[in-house]
BAZA-649407 format. One record per residue (C-alpha): residue number from 1; residue in three letters; chain; x, y, z negated. Coordinates in Angstrom, 3 decimals, decimal comma. Each point is the difference from the previous one (the first is absolute). Layout:
# residues N
<r k="NUM" r="ALA" c="A" east="X" north="Y" up="Z"/>
...
# end
This chain:
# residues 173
<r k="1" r="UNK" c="A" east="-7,416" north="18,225" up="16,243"/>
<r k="2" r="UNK" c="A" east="-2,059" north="0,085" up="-2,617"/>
<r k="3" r="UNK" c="A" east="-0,238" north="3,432" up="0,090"/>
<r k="4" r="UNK" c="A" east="-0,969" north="0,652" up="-3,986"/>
<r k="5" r="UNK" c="A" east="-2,659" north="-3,290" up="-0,186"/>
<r k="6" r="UNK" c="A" east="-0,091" north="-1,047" up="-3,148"/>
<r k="7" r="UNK" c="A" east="1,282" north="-3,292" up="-0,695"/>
<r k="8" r="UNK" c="A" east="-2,533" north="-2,836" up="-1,350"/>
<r k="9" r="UNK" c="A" east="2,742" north="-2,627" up="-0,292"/>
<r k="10" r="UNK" c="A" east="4,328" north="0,171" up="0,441"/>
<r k="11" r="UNK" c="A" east="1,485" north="-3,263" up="0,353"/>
<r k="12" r="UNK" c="A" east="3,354" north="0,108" up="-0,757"/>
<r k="13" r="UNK" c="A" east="1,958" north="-2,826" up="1,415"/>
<r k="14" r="UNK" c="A" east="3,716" north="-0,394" up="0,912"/>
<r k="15" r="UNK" c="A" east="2,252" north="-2,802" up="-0,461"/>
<r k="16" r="UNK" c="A" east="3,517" north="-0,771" up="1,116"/>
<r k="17" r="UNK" c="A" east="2,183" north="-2,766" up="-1,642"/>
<r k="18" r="UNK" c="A" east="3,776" north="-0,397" up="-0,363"/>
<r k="19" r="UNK" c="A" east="1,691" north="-3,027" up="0,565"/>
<r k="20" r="UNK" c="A" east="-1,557" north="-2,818" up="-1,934"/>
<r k="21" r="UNK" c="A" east="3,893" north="-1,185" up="-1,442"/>
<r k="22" r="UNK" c="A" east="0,378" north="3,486" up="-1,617"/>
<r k="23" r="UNK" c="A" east="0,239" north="-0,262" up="-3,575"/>
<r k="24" r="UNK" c="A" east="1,910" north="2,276" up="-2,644"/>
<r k="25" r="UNK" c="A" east="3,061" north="-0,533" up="0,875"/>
<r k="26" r="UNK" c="A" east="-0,852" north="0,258" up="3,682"/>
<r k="27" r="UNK" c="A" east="-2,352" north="2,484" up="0,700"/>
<r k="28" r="UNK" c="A" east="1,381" north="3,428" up="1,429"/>
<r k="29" r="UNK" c="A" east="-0,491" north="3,360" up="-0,897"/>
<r k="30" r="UNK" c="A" east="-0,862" north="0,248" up="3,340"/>
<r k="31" r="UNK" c="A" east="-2,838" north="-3,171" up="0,313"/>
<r k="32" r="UNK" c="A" east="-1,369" north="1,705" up="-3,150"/>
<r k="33" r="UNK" c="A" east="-0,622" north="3,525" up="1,072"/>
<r k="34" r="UNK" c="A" east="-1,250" north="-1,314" up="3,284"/>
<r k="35" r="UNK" c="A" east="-2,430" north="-1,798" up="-1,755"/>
<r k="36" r="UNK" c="A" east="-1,365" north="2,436" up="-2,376"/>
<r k="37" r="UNK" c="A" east="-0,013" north="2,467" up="2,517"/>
<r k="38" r="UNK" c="A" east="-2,780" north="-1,682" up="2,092"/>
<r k="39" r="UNK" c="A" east="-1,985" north="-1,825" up="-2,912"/>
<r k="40" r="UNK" c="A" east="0,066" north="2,542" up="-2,545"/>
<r k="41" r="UNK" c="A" east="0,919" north="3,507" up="1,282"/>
<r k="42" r="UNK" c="A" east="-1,715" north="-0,604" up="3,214"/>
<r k="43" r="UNK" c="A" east="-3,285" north="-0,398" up="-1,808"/>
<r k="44" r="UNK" c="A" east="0,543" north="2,752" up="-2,191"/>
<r k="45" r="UNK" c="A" east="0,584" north="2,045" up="2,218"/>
<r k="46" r="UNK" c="A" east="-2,959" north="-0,894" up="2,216"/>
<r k="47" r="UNK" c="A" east="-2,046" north="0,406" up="-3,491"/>
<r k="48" r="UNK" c="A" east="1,030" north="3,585" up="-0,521"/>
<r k="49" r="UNK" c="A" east="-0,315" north="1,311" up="3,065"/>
<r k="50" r="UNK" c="A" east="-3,348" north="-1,371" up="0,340"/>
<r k="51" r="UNK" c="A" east="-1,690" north="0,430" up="-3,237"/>
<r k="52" r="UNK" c="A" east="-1,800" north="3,601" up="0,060"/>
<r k="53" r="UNK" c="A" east="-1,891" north="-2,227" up="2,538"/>
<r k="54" r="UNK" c="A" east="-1,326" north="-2,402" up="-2,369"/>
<r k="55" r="UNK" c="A" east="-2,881" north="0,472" up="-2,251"/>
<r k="56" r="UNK" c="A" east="-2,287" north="-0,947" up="-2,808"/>
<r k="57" r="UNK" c="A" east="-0,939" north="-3,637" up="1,102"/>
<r k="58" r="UNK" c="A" east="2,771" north="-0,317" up="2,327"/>
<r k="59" r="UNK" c="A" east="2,252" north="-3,222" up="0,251"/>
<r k="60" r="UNK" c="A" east="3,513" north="-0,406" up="-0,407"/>
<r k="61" r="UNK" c="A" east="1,421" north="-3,666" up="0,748"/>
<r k="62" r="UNK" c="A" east="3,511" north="-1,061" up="-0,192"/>
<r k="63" r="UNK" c="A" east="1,057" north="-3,155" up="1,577"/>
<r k="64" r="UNK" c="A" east="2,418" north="-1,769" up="-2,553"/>
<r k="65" r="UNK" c="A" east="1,822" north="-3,237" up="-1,201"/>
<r k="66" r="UNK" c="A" east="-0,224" north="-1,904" up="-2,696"/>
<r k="67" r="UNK" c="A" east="3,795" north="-0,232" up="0,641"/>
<r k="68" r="UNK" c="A" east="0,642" north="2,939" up="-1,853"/>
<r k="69" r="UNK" c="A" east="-1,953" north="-0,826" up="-3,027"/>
<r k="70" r="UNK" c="A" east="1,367" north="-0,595" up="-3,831"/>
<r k="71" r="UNK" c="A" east="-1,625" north="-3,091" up="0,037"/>
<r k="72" r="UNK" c="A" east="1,583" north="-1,550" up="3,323"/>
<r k="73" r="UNK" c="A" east="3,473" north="-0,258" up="-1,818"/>
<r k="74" r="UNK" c="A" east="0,789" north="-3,628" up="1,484"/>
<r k="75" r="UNK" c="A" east="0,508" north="-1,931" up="2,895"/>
<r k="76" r="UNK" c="A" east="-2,948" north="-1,373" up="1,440"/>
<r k="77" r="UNK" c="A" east="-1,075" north="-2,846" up="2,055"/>
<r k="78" r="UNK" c="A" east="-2,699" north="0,901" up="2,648"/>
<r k="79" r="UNK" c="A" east="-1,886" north="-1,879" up="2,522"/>
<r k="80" r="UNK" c="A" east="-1,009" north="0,918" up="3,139"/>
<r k="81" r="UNK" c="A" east="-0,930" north="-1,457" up="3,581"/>
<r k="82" r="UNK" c="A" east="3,136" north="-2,077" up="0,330"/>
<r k="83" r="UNK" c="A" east="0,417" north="-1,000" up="-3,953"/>
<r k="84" r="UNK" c="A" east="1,976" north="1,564" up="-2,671"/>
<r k="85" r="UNK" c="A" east="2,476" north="2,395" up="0,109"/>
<r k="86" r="UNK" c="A" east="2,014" north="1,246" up="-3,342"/>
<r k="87" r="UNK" c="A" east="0,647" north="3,461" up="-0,626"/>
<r k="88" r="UNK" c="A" east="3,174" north="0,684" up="-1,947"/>
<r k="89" r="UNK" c="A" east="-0,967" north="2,584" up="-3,149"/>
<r k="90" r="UNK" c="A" east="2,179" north="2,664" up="1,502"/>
<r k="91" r="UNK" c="A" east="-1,238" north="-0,486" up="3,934"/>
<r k="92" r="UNK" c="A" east="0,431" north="3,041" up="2,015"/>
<r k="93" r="UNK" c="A" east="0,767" north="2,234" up="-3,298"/>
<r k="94" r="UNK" c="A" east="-0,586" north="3,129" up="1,720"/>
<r k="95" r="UNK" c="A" east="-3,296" north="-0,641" up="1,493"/>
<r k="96" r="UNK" c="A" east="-1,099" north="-1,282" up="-3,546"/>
<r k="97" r="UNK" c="A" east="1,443" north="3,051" up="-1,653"/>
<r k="98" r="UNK" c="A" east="-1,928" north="2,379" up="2,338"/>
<r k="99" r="UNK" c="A" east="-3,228" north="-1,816" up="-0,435"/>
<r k="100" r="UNK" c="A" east="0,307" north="1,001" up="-3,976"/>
<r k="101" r="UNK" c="A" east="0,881" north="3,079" up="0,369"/>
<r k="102" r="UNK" c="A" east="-3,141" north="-0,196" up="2,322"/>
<r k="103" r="UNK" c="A" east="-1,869" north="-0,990" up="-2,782"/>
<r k="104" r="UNK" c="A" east="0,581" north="2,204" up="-2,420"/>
<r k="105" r="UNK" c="A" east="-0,284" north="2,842" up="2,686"/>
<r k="106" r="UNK" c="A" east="-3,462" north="-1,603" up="0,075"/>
<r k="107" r="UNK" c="A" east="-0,736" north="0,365" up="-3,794"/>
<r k="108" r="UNK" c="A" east="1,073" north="3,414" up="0,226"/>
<r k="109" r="UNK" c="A" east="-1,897" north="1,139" up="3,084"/>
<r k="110" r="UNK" c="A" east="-3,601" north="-1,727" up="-1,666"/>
<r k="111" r="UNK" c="A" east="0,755" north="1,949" up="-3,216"/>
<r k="112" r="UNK" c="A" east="0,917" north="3,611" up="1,956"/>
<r k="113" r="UNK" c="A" east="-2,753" north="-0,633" up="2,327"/>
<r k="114" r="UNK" c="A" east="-2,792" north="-1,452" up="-2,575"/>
<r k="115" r="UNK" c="A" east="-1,496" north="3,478" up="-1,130"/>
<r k="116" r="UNK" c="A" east="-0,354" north="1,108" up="3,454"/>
<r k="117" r="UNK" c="A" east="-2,793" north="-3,365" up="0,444"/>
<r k="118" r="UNK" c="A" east="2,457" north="-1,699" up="2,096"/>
<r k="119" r="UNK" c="A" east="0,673" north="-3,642" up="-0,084"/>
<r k="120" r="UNK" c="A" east="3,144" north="-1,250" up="0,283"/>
<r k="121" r="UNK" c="A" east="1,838" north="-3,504" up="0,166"/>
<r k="122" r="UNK" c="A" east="1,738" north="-2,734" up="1,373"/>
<r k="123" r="UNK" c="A" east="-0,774" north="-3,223" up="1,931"/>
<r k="124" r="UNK" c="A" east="2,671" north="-3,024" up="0,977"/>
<r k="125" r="UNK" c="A" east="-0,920" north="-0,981" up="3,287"/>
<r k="126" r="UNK" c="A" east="1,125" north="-3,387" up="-0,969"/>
<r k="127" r="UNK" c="A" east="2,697" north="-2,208" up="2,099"/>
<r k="128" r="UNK" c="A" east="-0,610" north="0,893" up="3,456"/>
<r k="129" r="UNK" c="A" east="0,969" north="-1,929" up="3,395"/>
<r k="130" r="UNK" c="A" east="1,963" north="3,173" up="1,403"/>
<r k="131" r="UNK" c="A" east="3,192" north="0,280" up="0,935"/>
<r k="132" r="UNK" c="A" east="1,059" north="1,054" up="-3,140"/>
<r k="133" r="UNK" c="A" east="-2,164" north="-2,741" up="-1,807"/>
<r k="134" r="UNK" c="A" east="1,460" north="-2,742" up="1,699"/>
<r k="135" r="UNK" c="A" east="-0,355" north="-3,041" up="1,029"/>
<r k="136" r="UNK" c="A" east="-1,126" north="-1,547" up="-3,175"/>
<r k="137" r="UNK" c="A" east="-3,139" north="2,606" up="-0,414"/>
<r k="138" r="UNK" c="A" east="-3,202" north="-1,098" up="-0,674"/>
<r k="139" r="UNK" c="A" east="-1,964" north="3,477" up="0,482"/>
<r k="140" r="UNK" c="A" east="-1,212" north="0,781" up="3,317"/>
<r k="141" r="UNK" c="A" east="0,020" north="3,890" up="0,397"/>
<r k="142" r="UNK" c="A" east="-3,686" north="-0,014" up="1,254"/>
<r k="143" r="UNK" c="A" east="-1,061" north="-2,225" up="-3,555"/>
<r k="144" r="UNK" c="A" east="1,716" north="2,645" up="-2,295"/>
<r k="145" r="UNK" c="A" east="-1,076" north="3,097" up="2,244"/>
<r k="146" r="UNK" c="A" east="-3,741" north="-1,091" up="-0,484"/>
<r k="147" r="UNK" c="A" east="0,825" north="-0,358" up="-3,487"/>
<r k="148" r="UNK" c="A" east="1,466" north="3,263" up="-0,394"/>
<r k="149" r="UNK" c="A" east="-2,635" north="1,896" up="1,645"/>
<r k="150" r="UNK" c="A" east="-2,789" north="-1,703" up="-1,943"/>
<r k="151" r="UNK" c="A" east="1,980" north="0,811" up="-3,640"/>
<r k="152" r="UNK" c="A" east="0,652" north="3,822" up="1,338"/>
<r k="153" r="UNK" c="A" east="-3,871" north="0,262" up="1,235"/>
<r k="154" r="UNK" c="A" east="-0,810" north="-1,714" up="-3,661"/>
<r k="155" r="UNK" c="A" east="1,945" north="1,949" up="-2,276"/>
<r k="156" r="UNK" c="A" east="-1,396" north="2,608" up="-2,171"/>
<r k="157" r="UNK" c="A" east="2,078" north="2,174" up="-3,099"/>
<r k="158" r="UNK" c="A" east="0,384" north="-3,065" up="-2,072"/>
<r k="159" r="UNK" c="A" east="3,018" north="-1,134" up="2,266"/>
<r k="160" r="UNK" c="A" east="1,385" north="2,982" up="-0,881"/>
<r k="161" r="UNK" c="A" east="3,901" north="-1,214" up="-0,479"/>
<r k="162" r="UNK" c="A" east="-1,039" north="-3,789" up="0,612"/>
<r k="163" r="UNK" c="A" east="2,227" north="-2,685" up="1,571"/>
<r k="164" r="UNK" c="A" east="-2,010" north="-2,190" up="2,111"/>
<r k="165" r="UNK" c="A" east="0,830" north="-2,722" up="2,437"/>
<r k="166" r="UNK" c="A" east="-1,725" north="0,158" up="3,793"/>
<r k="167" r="UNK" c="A" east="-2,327" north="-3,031" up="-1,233"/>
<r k="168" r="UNK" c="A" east="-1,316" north="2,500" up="-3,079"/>
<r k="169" r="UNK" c="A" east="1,851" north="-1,671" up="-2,386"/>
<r k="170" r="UNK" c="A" east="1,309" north="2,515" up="-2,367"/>
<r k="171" r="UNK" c="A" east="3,961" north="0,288" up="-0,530"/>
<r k="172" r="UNK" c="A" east="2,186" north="0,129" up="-3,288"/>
<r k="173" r="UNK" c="A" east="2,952" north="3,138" up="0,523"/>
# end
């Protein structure tokens, strides 16, 4: 449909999650390719076959977890709507594996894509009340949509491989 438009800004979101039980000793080979296959390969994909579209000062945004970050090694304790809620350090293992591989699939797309003038990185929508949130979320979709939009119609070349959370805070990897 967009019959050769160039493309301002590609928002790359997908997210599935395996059972939240799975661990390494549990998880499939089956939960994991499923997984990766949406959340990592599904953007890829959707970032190659788009990307003669984009150009100098175009956007490229890929929605993220902190999940799947070096520094989110632990359980954690979160609280949401309904109070807290701990989340084992190996909770749904393939959706937390896919969302570094994500990552560094991020990295490498704002390095490959930085010459051309295009800005790439990631934002963490944050804990949202969605079906795959939970009930414990404390994110409504409509707070970290706003969010989102205002840090995409913000960003410039410095966030150029940047981490940032929907509020603007920026991320560690």
């Amino acid at each position: 449909r967009l019959e050769g438009d160039p493309i301002d800004v590609l928002v790359l979101n997908a997210a599935v999650k395996d059972s939240e039980q799975n661990t390494t000793l549990t998880t499939t080979a089956t939960d994991m390719a499923e997984v990766y296959n949406t959340n990592v390969i599904g953007s890829l994909r959707v970032l190659q076959s788009l990307e003669h579209r984009l150009h100098p000062g175009s956007k490229v945004v890929f929605i993220t977890s902190q999940a799947g970050t070096a520094s989110m090694t632990g359980g954690i304790r979160v609280y949401g709507v309904d109070g807290s809620h701990y989340i084992p350090p190996t909770y749904s293992l393939a959706y937390r594996c896919s969302k570094a591989a994500l990552n560094k699939l991020i990295q490498c797309a704002a390095q490959d894509l930085a010459a051309r003038g295009i800005t790439v990185f990631g934002i963490d929508p944050g804990w949202l009340q969605t079906s795959m949130g939970g009930p414990f979320a404390n994110t409504s979709v409509a707070q970290a949509a706003n969010g989102i939009v205002n840090l995409i119609d913000e960003a410039d070349s410095t966030m150029t491989g940047r981490f940032m959370e929907w509020t603007g805070r920026p991320l560690k990897w």
